[in-house]
C-alpha positions, 0 to 999 in steps of 0.5 A: 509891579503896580499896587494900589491902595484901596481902602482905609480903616477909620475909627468911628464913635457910630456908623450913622453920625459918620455917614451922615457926616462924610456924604452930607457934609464933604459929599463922598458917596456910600459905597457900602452899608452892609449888616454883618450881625452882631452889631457889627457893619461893613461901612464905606464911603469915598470921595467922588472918582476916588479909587480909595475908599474909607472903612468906617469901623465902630469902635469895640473897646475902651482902646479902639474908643481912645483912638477915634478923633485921634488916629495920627496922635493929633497930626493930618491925618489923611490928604484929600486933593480936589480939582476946585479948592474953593468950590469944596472949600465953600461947600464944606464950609456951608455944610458946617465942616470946622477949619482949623486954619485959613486957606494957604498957597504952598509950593505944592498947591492951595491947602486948608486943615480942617477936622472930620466929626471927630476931630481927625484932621485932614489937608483939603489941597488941590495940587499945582499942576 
């Protein structure tokens, strides 16, 4: 049997603060940006040559709105693996992304945490081979 996940839902404040951050300043590509009426959009983004994209869901009530910023309840909340630690490391740093700590070696590979617009955080790793 093989399965594959293929898409995560996160919670957002607003469909076009989030695109503009996640394909300006951690450059994934906009996959989708679809009008379903109502106020509501089918939005996805993914990281280049990613089979997993992010479905970038507007919050619709006071408990979605507690959960933006803070799906994980304050721990990593999603792990984005790179092939050039410091190539992304230094555009994301130019494109203004905040870093909660420096950059470290692991046994599993060189890793940072930085936050996403909302304060989600997220492991950048480029993994030992």
């Amino acid at each position: 049997m093989t399965q594959t996940l293929v898409q995560i839902t996160l919670v957002v404040r607003d469909y076009d603060e989030a695109i503009a951050f996640y394909t300006q300043k951690l450059g994934f590509h906009l996959l989708e940006d679809t009008d379903l009426g109502g106020g509501k959009r089918w939005v996805r983004v993914t990281p280049p040559g990613s089979p997993c994209a992010l479905l970038l869901a507007r919050a619709a009530n006071p408990r979605q709105e507690g959960a933006v910023g803070n799906q994980t309840g304050g721990r990593v909340f999603l792990f984005l693996h790179t092939d050039d630690f410091w190539r992304d490391y230094r555009a994301m740093q130019a494109a203004g992304v905040t870093f909660v700590e420096q950059p470290r070696e692991e046994a599993y590979g060189t890793v940072v945490v930085f936050e996403d617009l909302y304060g989600n955080k997220w492991d950048l790793i480029q993994p030992k081979d």
